[in-house]
N, C-alpha and C positions, 0 to 999 in steps of 0.2 A: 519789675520786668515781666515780659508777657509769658505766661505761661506755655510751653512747648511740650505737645505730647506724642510718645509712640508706644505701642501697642502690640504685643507678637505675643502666638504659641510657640512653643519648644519646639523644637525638631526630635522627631521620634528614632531618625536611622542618623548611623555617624556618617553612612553616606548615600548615595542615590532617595530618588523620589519614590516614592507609593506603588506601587504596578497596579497594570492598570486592570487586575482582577481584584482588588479591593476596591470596598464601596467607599469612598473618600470623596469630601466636598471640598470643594474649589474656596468655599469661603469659611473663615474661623469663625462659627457659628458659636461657640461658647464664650470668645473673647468679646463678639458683639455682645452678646448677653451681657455680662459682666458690668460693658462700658455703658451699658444703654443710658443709665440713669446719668451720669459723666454730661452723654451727647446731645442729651434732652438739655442740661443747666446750661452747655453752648450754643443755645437758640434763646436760652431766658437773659435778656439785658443786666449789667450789675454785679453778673459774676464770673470770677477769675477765667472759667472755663468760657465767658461770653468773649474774653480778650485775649484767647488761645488760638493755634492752628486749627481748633476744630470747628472753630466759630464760621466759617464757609459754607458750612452744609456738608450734606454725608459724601459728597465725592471727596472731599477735602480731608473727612475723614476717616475713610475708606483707604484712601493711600498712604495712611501711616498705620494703621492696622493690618498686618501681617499673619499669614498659616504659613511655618519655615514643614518642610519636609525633613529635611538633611544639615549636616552641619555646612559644608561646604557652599550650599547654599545662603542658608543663615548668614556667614562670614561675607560671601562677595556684598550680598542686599545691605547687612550692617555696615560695612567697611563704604559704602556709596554714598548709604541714609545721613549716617550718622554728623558728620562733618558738617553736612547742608543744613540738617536739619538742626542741629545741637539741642536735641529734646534736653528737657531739665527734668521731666518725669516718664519712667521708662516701666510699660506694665507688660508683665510675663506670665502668660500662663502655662501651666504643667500638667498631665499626669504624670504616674510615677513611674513610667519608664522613659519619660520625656526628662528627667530629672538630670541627668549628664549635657543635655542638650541645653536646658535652660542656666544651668553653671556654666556652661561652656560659652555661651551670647550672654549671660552677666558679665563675666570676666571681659568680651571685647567693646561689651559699652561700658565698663570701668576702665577700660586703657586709654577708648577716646576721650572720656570727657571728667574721670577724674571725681573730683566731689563734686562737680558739678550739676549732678545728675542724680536724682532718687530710684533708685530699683525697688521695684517691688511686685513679689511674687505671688500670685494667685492660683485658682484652681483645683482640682483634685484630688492631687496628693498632697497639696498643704491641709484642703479641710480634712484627710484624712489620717494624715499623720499629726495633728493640733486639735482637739476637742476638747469638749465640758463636760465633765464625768454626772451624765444625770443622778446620780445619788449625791455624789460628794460637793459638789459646784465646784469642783477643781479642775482646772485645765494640767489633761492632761499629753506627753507628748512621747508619741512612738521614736522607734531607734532610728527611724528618717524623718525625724521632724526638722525640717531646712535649719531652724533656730538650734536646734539642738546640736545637728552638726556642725554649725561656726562655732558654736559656745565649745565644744567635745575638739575643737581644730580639724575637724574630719573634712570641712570644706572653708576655704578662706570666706572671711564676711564680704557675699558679693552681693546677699541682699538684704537693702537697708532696712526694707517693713516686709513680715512675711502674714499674709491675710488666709483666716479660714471661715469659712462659712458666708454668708451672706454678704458679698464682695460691691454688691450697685453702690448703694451711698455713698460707702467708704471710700469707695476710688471717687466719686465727685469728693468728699471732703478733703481729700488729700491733696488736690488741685489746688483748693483754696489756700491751703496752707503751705504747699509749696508757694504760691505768690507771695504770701504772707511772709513769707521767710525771707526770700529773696528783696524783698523792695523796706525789708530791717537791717539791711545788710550782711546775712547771711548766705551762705549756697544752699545749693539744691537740698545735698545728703545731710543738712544742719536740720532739716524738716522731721525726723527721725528721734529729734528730742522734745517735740512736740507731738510725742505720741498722745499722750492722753488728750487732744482735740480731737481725735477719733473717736470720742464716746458718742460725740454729741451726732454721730451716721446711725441712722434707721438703721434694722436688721438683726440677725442671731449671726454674730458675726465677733471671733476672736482677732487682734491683730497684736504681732509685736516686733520686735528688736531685738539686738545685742549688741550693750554695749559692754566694753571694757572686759567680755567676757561672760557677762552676764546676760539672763531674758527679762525683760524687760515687756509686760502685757496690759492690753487694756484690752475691755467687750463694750460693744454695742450699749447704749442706755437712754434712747430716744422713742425706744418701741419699734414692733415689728413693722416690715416692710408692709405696705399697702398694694398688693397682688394687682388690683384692680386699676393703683394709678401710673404702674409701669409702664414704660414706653414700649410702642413696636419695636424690635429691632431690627427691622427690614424697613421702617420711614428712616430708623437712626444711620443706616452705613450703607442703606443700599443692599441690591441683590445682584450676586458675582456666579454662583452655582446655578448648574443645567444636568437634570436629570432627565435619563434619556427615556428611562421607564413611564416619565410624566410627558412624555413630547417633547423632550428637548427644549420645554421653556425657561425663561430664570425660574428658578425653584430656590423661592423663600423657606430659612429656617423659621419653622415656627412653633411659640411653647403656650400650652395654655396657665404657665406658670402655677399648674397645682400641687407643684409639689420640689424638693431636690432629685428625686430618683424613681426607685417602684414602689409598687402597694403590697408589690411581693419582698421574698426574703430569701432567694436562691443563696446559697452560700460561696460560690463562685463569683458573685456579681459584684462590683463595685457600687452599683444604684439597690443594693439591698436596702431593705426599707430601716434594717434595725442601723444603718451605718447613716441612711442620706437622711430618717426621719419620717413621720404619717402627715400623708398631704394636707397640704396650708390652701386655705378659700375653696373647698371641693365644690361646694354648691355654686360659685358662680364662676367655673371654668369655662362652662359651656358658652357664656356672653364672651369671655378676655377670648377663647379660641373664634369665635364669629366677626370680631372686633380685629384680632391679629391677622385671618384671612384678609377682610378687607383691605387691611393697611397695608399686607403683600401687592392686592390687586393695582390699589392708587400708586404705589411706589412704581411697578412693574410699567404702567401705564405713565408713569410721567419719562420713568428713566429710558425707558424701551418701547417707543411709539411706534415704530414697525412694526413689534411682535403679536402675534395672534394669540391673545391671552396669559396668565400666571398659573405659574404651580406653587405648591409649598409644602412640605414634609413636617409632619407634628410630631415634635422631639418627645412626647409626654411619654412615657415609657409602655403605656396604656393609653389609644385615642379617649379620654371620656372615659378611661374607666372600664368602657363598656358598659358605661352603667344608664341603663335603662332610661331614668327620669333623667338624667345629664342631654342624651343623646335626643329626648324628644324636645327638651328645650333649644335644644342646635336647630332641629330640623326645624322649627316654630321661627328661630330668628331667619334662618335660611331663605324661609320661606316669604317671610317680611321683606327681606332683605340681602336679595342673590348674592353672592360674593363672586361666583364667576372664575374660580379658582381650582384649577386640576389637585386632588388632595391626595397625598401619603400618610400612613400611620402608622402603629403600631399595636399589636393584639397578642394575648393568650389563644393555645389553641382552645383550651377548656372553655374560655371563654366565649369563645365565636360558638363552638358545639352546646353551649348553656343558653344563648342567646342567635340562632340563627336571624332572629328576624333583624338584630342589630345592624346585622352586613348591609340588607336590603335599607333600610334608612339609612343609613350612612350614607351607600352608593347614591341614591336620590338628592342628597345635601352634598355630593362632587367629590367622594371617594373614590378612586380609581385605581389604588396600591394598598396592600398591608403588606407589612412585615414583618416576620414569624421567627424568634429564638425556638427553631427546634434541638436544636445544640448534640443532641445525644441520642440513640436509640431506647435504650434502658435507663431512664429517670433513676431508678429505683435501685439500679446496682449502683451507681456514682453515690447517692445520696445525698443531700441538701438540696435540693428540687421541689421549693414550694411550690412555683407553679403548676405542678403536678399533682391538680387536684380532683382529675376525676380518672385515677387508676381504677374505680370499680366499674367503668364504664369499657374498658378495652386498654387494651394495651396500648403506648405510646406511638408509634408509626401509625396504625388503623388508626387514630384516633386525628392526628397530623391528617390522613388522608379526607376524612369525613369533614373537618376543616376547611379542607380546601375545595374540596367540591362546595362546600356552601360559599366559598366565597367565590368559586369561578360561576358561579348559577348567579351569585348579583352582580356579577357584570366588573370584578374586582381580580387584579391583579395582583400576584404571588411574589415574597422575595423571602428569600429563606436562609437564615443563620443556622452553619452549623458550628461546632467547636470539637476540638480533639484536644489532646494532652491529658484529659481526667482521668486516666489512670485506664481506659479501654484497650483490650487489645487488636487483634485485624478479624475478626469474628463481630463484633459490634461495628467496627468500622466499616465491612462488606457491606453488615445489613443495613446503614446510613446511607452509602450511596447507591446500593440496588435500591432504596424507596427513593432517592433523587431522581434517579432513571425513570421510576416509576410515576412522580409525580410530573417529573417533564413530559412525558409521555401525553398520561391523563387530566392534566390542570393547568391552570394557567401562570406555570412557575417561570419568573422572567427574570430575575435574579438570584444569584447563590452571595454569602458572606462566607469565606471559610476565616476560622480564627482560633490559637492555640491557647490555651487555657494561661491566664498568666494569674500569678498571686498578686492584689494590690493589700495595700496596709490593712483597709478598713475598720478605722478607728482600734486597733490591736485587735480584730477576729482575724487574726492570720495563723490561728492554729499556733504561735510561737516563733513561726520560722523568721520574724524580725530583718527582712533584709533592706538595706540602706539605700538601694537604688541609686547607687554612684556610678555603677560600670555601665555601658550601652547592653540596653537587652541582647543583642545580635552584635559577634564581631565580622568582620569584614570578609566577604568570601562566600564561594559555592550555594552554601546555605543562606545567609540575608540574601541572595537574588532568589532565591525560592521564595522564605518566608516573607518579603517585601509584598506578595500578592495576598497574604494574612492581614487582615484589620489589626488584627494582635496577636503579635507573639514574642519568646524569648526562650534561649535556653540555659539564662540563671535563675530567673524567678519563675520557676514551677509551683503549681500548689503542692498542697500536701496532698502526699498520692500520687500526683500527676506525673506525667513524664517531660524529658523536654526534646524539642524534632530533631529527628538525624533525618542527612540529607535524602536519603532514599527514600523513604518514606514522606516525607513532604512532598519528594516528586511522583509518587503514585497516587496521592492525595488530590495535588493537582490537575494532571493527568488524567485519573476520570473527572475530577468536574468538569475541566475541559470539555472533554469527550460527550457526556451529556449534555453539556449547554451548547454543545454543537460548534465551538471556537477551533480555532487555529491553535495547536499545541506549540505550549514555549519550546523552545529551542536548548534543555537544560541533558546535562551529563552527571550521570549518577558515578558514587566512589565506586573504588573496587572492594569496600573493606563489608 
């Protein structure tokens, strides 16, 4: 039987969309990720994935890869898809406040289709909650580990393989074995005792099961992924996102794949490097990032022939590092080889103030945006702020400022993450957005990020507080229509320390950014309490 596939991230709110003061992209940029090596095997003749729905090319597969906002959402698109579609392999990704949502669309693609159908859950609170204990080689698994709670009965078994770490291959192997299952006479979810064919997927990559109660695990034992022969994933699905900062052209996600996370170690962070791991293929990021641009450009140019050029945002947590020999090697392919592509990144402030001259090469090779976690005023009272490496040089705000004047001097574009929740009071918070004022003013800041400090697993550095991630971060009311305009928030899972938003305070939060970025203010009613 032919292989049928569909593809969706978790819905994050149990109800409405995103507001549209978060920075949110139109397309599931991690789920492409994920599937890329999948969408490449349904272009290669021979294999199970070549005799699937995705075997069309990426429009084909584009429309069964899904980014759900909301549950309600979720429900009607499932409740449409599913029938028509009768996918036999159903891939879900999560973070871990997405974790209710993605339980919630396993349960109504087990109602339609029964065993029919493989669930299986990917993404970043599975690789966070399931690791390999680097001393011990033992896998181990935090108190929201998806497995752990079927096996505990904390959540009914809605998913049949839960994957951590290195997800590309796997999910193509899993294709094949779903085919393989099904044309033995078995169903979809019968695939599931053909775990251990998952060794034979590239990658650092745990997966398992639970059966009868029990976990059930196999890793990776093919070797590591090959960085360098991964696919575009803007040739693989197509480009759906338009950033307005970049022109308002399609704006390709794009990763130089060197790494899972940062080079840093903020303790706040989910892409902490002690959690995501030290970058894989450093030295030759700067070809796969020249190599990715293009493949935005030709994609953009075959699907969108009207349009006056591409953009694309580099997801690396750091453009290159910053790093010196990386970024002259861009500029050399660059120069060989224009790619013609409106660029986004990402950068330390330390590091722009360590390397000025970096901005100026950069913008020359079609940098036109960074994007700046300033998150805090005082680094130093929060603490776990590695990035925070040049406190002998000034303090953090002057430091942010100096910053940005070097990047408004190369002809680059400002977007600014800030975060509250860490445990600050309205005294730190003044002096955060009197320097937002300040830098609207003087630089060229064109976007704000606000976002509320949430705790994720990470791998057990959660301080202890162990929480399962069952309940929706946000329930319904007053507050989710404020905190909706938050990239991220909640107020169950606080860090340690941290606090979590009352409604008033989220609307004076807004309120001046609003007001500095010069918008039309929400239409929000604070309590009386």
């Amino acid at each position: 039987m032919t292989l049928r596939v569909m593809a969706f991230s978790a819905p994050q709110f149990i109800v409405g969309a995103a507001g549209d003061r978060s920075l949110s992209s139109g397309d599931p940029a991690s789920m492409f990720n994920a599937c890329r090596v999948a969408a490449a095997a349904a272009d290669r003749p021979g294999t199970a994935w070549s005799r699937s729905n995705w075997a069309s090319g990426r429009r084909s597969r584009r429309s069964t890869t899904k980014l759900f906002h909301d549950l309600p959402g979720a429900i009607e698109t499932l409740d449409a898809t599913l029938p028509v579609l009768q996918p036999n392999l159903v891939l879900i990704g999560a973070m871990s406040i997405c974790m209710p949502g993605a339980v919630a669309c396993a349960e109504i693609v087990r109602a339609h289709l029964g065993d029919d159908v493989l669930i299986v859950l990917g993404g970043r609170h599975a690789t966070e909650t399931m690791w390999v204990d680097k001393r011990s080689g033992a896998v181990q698994h935090h108190r929201a580990s998806p497995l752990r709670l079927i096996a505990d009965e904390r959540i009914s078994n809605v998913f049949d393989i839960v994957v951590s770490g290195d997800g590309e291959d796997a999910i193509r192997e899993l294709g094949e074995i779903v085919e393989e299952t099904i044309d033995a006479g078995g169903r979809a979810r019968d695939s599931r005792m053909r775990l251990e064919r998952l060794s034979a997927a590239a990658g650092e990559f745990v997966a398992g099961t639970v059966i009868s109660g029990h976990i059930a695990l196999v890793s990776g034992k093919a070797g590591a992924l090959s960085m360098n022969m991964l696919p575009a994933p803007a040739e693989m699905f197509g480009v759906g996102a338009r950033f307005d900062v970049l022109g308002n052209l399609p704006t390709a996600h794009v990763f130089s794949d060197v790494g899972r996370g940062c080079i840093y170690d903020c303790a706040f962070c989910s892409e902490r490097i002690s959690v995501t791991g030290a970058p894989r293929a450093f030295a030759s990021s700067a070809d796969r990032l020249h190599e990715r641009l293009l493949a935005a450009a030709r994609t953009v140019a075959e699907d969108y022939p009207g349009e006056d050029g591409a953009s694309a945002f580099v997801e690396d947590s750091t453009l290159l590092g910053w790093n010196a020999k990386l970024v002259d090697r861009f500029e050399s392919l660059v120069e060989q080889a224009p790619h013609g592509v409106r660029v986004g990144g990402q950068a330390t402030i330390d590091q722009i103030l360590a390397r000025p001259d970096i901005a100026h090469q950069l913008s020359r090779c079609g940098l036109e945006y960074v994007f700046i976690g300033v998150e805090t005023p005082e680094p130093g009272s929060v603490g776990g702020f590695s990035k925070d490496i040049g406190a002998r040089h000034g303090n953090w705000l002057d430091r942010a400022a100096r910053a940005f004047d070097i990047l408004e001097q190369a002809d680059i574009k400002i977007g600014v993450s800030l975060l509250f929740g860490l445990g600050e009071g309205w005294r730190e918070r003044d002096a955060l957005l009197g320097a937002l004022a300040t830098w609207r003013r003087n630089a060229s800041v064109r976007t704000v990020s606000m976002n509320w400090a949430v705790q994720h697993p990470l791998c057990g550095q959660d301080g202890g507080l162990g929480y399962e991630y069952l309940d929706w971060a946000l329930d319904p009311g007053p507050l989710l229509d404020v905190m909706r305009h938050f990239g991220e928030a909640s107020t169950r899972y606080t860090i340690s320390g941290g606090t979590a938003p009352e409604l008033n305070e989220a609307i004076d939060i807004v309120s001046r950014v609003d007001a500095v970025m010069e918008r039309k203010p929400l239409e929000l009613e604070k309590s009386d309490g």
